[in-house]
C-alpha positions in Angstrom: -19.9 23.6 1.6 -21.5 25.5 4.7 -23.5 22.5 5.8 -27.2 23.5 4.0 -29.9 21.7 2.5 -30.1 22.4 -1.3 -33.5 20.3 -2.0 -36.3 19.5 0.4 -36.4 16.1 1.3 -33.2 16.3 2.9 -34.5 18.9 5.7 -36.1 15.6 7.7 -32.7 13.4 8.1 -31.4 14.1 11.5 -27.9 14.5 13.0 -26.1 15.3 16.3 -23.6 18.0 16.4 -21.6 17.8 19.6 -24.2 15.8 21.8 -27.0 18.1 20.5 -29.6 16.4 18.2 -31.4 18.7 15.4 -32.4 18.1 11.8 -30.8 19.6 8.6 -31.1 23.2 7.1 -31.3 24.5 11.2 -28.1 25.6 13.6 -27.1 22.8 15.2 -26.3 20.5 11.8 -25.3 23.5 9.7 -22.7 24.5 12.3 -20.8 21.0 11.8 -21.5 20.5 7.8 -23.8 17.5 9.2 -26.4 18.1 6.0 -26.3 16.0 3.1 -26.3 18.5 -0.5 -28.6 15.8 -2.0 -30.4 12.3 -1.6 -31.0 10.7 -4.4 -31.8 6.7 -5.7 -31.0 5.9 -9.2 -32.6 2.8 -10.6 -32.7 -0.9 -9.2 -29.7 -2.3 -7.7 -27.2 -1.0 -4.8 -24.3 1.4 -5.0 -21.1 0.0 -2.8 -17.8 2.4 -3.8 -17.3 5.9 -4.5 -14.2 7.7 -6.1 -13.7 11.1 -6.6 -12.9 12.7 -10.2 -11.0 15.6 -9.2 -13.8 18.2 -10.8 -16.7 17.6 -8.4 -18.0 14.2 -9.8 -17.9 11.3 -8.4 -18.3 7.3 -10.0 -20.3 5.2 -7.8 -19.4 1.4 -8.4 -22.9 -0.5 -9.0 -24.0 -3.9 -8.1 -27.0 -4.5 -11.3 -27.9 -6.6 -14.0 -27.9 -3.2 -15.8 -25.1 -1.1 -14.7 -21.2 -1.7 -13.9 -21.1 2.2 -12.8 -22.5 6.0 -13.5 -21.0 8.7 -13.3 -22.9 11.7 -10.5 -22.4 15.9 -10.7 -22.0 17.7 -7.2 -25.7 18.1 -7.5 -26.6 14.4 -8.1 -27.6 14.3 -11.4 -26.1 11.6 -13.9 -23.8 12.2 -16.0 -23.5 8.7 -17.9 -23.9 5.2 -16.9 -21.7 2.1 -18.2 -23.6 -0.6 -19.1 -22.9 -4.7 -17.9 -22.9 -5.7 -21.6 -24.9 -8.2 -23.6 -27.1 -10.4 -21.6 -27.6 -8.7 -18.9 -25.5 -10.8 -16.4 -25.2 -10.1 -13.2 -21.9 -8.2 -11.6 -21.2 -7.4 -8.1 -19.1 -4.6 -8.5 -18.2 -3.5 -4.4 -15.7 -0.9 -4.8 -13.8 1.6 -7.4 -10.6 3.6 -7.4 -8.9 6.4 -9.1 -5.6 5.5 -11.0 -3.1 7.6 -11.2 -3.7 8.1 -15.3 -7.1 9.2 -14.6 -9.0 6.0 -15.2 -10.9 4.0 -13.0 -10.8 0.3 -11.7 -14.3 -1.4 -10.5 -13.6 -4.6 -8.3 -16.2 -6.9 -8.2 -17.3 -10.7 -9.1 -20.2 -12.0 -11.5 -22.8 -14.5 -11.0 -20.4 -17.1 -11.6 -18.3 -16.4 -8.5 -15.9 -15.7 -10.6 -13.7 -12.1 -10.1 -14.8 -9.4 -12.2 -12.0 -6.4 -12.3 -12.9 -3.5 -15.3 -11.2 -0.9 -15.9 -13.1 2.6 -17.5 -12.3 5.8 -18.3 -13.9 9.0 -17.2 -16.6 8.9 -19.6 -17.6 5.3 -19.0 -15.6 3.5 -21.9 -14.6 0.2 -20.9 -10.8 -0.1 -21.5 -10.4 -3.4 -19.7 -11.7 -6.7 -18.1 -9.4 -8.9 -16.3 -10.5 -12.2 -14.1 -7.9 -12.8 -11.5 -6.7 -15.9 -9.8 -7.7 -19.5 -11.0 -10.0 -23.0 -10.1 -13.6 -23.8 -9.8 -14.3 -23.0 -6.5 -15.1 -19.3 -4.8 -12.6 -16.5 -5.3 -13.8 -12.4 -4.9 -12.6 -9.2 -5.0 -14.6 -7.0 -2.8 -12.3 -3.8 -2.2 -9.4 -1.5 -4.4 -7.0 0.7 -3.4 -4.9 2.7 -6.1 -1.2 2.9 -5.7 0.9 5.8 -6.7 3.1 3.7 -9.5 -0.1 3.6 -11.7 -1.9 -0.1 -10.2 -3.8 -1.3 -7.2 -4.1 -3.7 -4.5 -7.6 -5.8 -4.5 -8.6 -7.5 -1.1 -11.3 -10.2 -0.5 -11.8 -14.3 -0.6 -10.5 -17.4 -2.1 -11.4 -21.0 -1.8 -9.1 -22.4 -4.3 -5.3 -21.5 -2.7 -4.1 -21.6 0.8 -5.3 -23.1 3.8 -8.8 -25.1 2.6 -12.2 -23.3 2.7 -12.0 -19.5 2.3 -9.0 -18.3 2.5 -7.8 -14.4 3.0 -6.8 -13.1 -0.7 -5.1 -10.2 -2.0 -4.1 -9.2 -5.4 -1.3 -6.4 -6.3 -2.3 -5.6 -10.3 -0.1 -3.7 -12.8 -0.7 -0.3 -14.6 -1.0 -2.1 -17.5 -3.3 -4.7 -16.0 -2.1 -7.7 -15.1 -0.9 -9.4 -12.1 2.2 -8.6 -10.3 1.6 -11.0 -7.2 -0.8 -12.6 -5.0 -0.8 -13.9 -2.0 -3.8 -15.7 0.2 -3.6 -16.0 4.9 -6.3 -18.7 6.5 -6.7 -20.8 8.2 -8.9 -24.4 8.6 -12.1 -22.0 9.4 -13.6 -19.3 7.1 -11.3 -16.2 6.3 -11.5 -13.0 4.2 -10.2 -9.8 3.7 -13.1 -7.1 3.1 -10.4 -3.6 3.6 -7.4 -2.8 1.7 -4.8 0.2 1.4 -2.0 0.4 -0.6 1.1 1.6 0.8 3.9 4.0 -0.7 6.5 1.3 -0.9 4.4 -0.2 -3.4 3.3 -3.2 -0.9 -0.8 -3.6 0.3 -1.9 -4.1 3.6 -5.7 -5.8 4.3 -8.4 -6.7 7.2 -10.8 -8.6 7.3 -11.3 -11.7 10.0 -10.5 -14.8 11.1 -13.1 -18.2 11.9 -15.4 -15.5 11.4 -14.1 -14.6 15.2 -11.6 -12.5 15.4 -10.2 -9.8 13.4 -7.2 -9.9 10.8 -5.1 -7.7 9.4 -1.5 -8.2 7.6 1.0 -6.5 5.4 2.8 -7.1 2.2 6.0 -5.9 0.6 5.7 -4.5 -3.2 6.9 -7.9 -4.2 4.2 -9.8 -2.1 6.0 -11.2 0.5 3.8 -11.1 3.8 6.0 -9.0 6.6 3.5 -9.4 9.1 0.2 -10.8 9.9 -1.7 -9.9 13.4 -5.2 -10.9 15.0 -7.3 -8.7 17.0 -10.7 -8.7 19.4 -12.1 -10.6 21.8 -13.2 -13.4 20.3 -16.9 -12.9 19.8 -17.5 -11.4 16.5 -14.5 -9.0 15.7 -14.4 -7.9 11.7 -12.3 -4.9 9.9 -14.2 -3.8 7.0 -12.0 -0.8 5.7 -8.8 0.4 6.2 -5.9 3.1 5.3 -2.8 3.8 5.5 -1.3 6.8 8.1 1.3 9.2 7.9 3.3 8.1 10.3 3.8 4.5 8.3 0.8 2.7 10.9 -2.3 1.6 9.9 -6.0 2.8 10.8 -8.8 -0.2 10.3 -12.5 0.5 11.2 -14.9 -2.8 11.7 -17.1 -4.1 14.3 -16.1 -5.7 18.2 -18.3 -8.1 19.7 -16.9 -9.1 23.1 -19.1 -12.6 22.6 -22.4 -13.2 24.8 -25.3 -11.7 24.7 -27.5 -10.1 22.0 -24.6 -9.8 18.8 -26.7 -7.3 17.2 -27.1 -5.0 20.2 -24.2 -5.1 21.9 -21.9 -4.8 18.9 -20.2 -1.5 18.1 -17.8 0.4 15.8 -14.7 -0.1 16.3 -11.3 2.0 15.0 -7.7 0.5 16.3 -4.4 2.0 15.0 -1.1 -0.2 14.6 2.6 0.7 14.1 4.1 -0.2 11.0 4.9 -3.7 12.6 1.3 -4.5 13.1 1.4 -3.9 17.0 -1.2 -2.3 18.5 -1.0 1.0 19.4 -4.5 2.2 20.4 -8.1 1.4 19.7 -11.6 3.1 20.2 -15.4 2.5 19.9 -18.0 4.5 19.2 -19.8 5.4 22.8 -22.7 4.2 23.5 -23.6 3.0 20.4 -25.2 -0.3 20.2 -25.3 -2.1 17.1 -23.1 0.1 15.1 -20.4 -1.0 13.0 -17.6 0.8 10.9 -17.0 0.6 6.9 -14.7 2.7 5.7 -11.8 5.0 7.3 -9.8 8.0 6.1 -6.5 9.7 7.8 -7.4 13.6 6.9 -4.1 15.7 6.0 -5.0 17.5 9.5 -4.5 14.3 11.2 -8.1 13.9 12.2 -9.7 11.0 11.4 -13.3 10.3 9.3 -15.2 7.1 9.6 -18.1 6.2 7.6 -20.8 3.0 9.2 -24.6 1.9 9.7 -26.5 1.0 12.2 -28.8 -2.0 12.5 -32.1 -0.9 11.0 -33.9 -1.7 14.6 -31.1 0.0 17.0 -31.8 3.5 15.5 -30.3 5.7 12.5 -27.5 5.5 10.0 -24.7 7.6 12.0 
């Protein structure tokens, strides 16, 4: 909690506090709570989502042959691990949420390119699998948000509805776990929604981009009907990859901005824009001077401040 190192490795991994550079465990990142309690792998594979238990745990969604999730302690170990099943097959699970009845939703595809949604229970039973939408060609769900009425809305791709090609797709699911709506936004290029939040009407609103150009973002009421649907950038390379939903009934989405030209990998740079509850634009920011940086996920603190979470490209520099 006060921003120290509780293992050694993690005394080397550098931050900047306020403009001044230092590593963890001395003043500078200890000041801000910059330090990281623990760094830890576990296993083969990749970790995309992360939910919080309440208690201090935390389920990390997995992408394995092996694993659909684990469960983590505040001090990293594992507490239990829920396996993919027989086989071995492959799931792409990208993101989890917390329902409101404790259990958890994993959102995800197989090797099949078919969508994957489980649902488990906080110590790893399965309690549910449900495959959304329909038709032989592409469909994902890459991100979940929880809702407050006990279900979720799911964001991410589908070539089998809509416009031709990829297509925008999001899903509004049930407590009990089936479908309440969906609803799919493209156009004749390559679209997809990669951010979701799910709104206290009961509605879901979604970013992602558009001709792999610009970004998107739109909004649906709790019985899907789109309200309103909104492009942003420059044109280049302009992507939201997470959103959430403000106070104030707006919307916060985090992504990257490419103004097109140039180097895309260098000149790119994280990029947070607020709307109204409309979808206007009401203000946007990037990180300064930050090259090749790009935003992932994006939370409204009850303070009113405003947390981001990003990379940057392995050759610009480090992971702010």
């Amino acid at each position: 909690p006060d921003g120290s190192c509780t293992n050694k490795p993690t005394t080397s991994i550098a931050c900047d506090a306020g403009g001044k550079s230092g590593v963890c465990g001395d003043g500078v990142c200890k000041a801000v709570g910059a330090c990281p309690l623990f760094v830890k792998t576990y296993g083969s594979g990749a970790g995309y989502g992360v939910a919080a238990t309440g208690d201090g745990d935390f389920i990390v969604s997995a992408s394995s042959t092996k694993i659909k999730a684990l469960r983590i302690g505040p001090d990293g170990a594992v507490k239990w691990t829920t396996a993919q099943g027989s086989g071995g097959t492959f799931r792409d699970n990208r993101d989890v949420a917390r329902l409101t009845d404790g259990s958890y939703v994993l959102a995800g595809h197989g090797s099949d390119q078919k969508t994957r949604v489980t649902r488990i229970s906080g110590d790893g039973k399965v309690l549910g699998e449900y495959s959304f939408g329909s038709g032989g060609g592409e469909r994902y769900l890459s991100r979940v948000d929880a809702s407050h009425d006990g279900g979720a809305c799911f964001a991410g791709g589908n070539a089998n509805m809509g416009a031709g090609g990829l297509d925008g797709w999001v899903v509004r699911m049930n407590a009990d776990g089936s479908m309440r709506w969906q609803n799919v936004i493209g156009s004749a290029s390559e679209d997809a929604l990669s951010s979701v939040a799910a709104i206290q009407d009961g509605g879901c609103a979604a970013g992602g981009y558009r001709a792999l150009a610009n970004a998107l973002a739109a909004r649906w009421d709790q019985a899907g009907n789109k309200l309103w649907e909104a492009q942003f950038g420059s044109g280049g390379l302009s992507r939201f990859y997470g959103a959430d939903a403000a106070a104030d009934g707006g919307f916060l989405f985090t992504g990257v901005e490419h103004p097109g030209g140039g180097s895309v990998a260098l000149e790119k740079h994280l990029w947070l824009l607020k709307t109204g509850s409309g979808g206007e634009k009401l203000w946007e920011t990037k990180l300064p001077g930050e090259a090749g940086t790009s935003g992932h996920a994006v939370l409204e603190l009850p303070d009113g401040r405003i947390a981001m979470a990003g990379a940057k490209d392995a050759y610009a520099g480090n992971v702010p």
